[in-house]
N, C-alpha and C positions, 0 to 999 in steps of 0.2 A: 560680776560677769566678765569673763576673759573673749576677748575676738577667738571667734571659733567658725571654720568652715566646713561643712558636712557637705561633701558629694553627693549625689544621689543619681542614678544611671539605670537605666531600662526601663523606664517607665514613660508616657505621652507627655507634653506639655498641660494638657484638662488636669491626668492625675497628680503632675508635680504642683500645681496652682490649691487644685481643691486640696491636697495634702495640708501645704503649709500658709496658704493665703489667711491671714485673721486681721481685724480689723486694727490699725495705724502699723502695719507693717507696711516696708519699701520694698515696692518691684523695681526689677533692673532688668531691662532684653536687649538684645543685640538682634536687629536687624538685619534684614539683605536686600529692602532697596536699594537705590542710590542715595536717596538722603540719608537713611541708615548709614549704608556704606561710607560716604563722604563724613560721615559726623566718627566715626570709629576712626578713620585714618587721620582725621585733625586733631585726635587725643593721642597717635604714635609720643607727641613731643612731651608728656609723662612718662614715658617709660624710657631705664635705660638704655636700650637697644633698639628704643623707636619701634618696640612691635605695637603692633595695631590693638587698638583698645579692643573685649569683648561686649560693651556696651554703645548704647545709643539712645537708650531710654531709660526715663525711670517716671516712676509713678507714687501713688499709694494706695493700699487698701483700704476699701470703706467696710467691706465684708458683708453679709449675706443678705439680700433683702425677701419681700415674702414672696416675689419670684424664684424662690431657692438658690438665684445666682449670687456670687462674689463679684461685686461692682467694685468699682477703682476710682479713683481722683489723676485727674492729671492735667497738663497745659498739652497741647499738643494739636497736630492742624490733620483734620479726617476730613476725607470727602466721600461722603455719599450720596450716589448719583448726582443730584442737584442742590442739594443740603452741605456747607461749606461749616464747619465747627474750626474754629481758630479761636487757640486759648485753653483758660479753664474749663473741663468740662465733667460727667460721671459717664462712664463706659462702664459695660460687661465686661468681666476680666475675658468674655471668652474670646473677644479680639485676636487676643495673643495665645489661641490653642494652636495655630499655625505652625509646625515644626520646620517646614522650608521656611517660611516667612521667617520664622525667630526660634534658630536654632538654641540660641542661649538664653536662659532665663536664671533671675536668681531675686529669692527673698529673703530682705537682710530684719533680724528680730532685734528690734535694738533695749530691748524688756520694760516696755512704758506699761504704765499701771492701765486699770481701765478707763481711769477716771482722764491719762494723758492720752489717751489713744480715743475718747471721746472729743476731747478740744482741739485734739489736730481734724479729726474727720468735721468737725463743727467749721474749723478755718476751711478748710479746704471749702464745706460746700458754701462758708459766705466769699468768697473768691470767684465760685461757678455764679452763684447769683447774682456779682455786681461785673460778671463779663470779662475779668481780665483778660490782655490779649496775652495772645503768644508772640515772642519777639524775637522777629526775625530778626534786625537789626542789633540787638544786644546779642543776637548768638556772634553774629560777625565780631563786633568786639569780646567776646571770649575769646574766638579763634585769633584775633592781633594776640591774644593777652596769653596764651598758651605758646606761641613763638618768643614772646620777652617775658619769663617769669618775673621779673619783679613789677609786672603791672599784674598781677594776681592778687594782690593782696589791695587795690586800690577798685575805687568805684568805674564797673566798667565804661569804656571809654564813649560806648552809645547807648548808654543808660536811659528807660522812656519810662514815666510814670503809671502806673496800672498796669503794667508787662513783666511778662517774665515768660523764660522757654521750662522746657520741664524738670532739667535737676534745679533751677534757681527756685521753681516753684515748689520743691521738696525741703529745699532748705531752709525758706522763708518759714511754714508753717512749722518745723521742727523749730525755727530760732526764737516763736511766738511761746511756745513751751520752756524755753530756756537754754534750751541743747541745740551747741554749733555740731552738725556734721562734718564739717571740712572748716578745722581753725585756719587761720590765716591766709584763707582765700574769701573773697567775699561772694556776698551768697551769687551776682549775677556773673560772676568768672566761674560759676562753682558747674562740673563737666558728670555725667555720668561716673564716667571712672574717678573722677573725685568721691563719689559718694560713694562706691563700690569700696574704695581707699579708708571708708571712714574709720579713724582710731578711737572712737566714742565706741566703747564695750558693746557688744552685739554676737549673735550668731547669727552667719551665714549659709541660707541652704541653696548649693548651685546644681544648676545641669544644663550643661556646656557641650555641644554637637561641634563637630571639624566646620567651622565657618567656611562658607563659598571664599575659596580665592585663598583661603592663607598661605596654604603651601607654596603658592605664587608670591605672595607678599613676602614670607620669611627666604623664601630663593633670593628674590630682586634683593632684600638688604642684604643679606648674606655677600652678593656680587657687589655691591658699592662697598662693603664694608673692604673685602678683598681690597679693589678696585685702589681706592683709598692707603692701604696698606703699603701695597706697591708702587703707588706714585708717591709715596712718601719715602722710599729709600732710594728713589731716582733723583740724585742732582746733578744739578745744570751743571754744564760743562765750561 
C-alpha cells in the first residue's frame, strides 16, 4: 500500500464517518474551540510556513455496536452537565457530526488485518477500563518539545505514568501492534498532525471546510513574513 489521500467534498460530517469509519481506523478533527484552536496553532511549528495545523484531535474506531452506532476510542476530557470524563473513554462517533464544531475531519486506513484491528480495539478498551488519564501536563511538555525539535525524539519532558492526551494515546495502542506511526518522535511528543504526517503506508480519506479564522491567520503570517523581509535589508547606519 502507497500513502494515498482521497478528498471527498459535499457531503455532512454523519455521511463522511458512516461512509468510511470501520473498525481500528484513525479519526482526525480539527476543532473550533479554544482548546481546539490553541492546540492547531501550537503545531504552526511543524510546518514550513508555520501555517496552522488542520487537526486537534484524534481518536479510533471501534466500529458498530448493536445500537447501529460507530463508537470510537479515545483519551480526551468531555463534560457533560455534571459528569466530568478525563482520559480514556468510548464515545459515539456522533460527537463529531458537528460541521461548525469540526469542520475538518479525516480517516486514515492504515490496512490492519481483522485480526490487528481486533487487538488494537481490545488495547484501547483495556485502557478505558483501567482509567488512564488524560494529560494535561504532558501535553505542555509536547508544546516545550515542538518549539526545540530535538527534544522530539526523547522522553517527554513531563512524562506521568497511566496518562496520555489523545494522539500519544493512538500511538501507544498502534506501537502494541508493532507499528510506529510517527518514527523518531516518541509516542508522548507525538501531536495530531504528526499522525495526520504518518509515513507508515495508508490511505487517507479527508474533508476539510475553510477553518474559522484562517484567512486571518495566513494574513497575519504573510505580514510578519513581509515585515521580517524588510527589516532584514535595513542597516544600521
Amino acid at each position: 500500500m502507497e500513502n494515498q489521500t482521497i478528498i471527498v467534498t459535499g457531503i455532512s460530517n454523519r455521511e463522511f464517518l458512516e461512509s468510511y469509519a470501520q473498525p481500528g481506523r484513525v479519526g482526525l478533527c480539527g476543532g473550533t474551540t479554544r482548546i481546539d484552536t490553541a492546540i492547531r496553532h501550537a503545531q504552526r511549528h511543524l510546518h514550513e510556513e508555520h501555517r496552522w495545523s488542520d487537526w486537534s484531535h484524534a481518536f479510533i474506531f471501534e466500529g458498530k455496536r448493536l445500537d447501529g452506532q460507530h463508537w470510537v476510542l479515545e483519551s480526551d476530557i468531555q463534560i457533560l452537565r455534571r459528569n466530568i470524563q478525563l482520559g480514556a473513554q468510548e464515545n459515539r462517533a456522533e460527537k463529531y457530526f458537528d460541521e461548525k464544531m469540526f469542520p475538518a475531519l479525516a480517516v486514515l486506513d492504515f490496512g490492519l488485518t481483522e485480526a490487528q484491528a481486533t487487538m488494537l480495539v481490545r488495547g484501547g478498551l483495556e485502557l478505558v477500563a483501567k482509567r488512564q488519564r488524560y494529560s494535561l501536563r504532558e501535553l505542555i511538555g509536547t508544546l516545550v518539545a515542538l518549539r526545540k525539535p530535538e527534544l522530539r525524539a526523547r522522553e517527554n519532558l513531563l512524562a506521568q505514568e497511566q496518562h496520555a492526551y489523545c494522539s500519544a494515546f493512538v500511538k501507544l495502542l498502534f506501537q502494541e501492534l508493532g507499528l510506529d506511526l510517527v518514527p523518531g518522535v516518541t509516542g508522548k511528543n507525538t501531536t495530531p498532525e504528526d499522525i495526520a504526517r504518518s509515513p507508515l503506508p495508508h490511505v487517507k480519506y479527508l474533508l476539510v471546510r475553510e477553518m474559522p479564522g484562517a484567512r486571518l491567520a495566513a494574513l497575519g503570517h504573510k505580514i510578519k513574513t513581509g515585515l521580517r523581509t524588510k527589516l532584514g535589508k535595513i542597516r544600521p547606519r
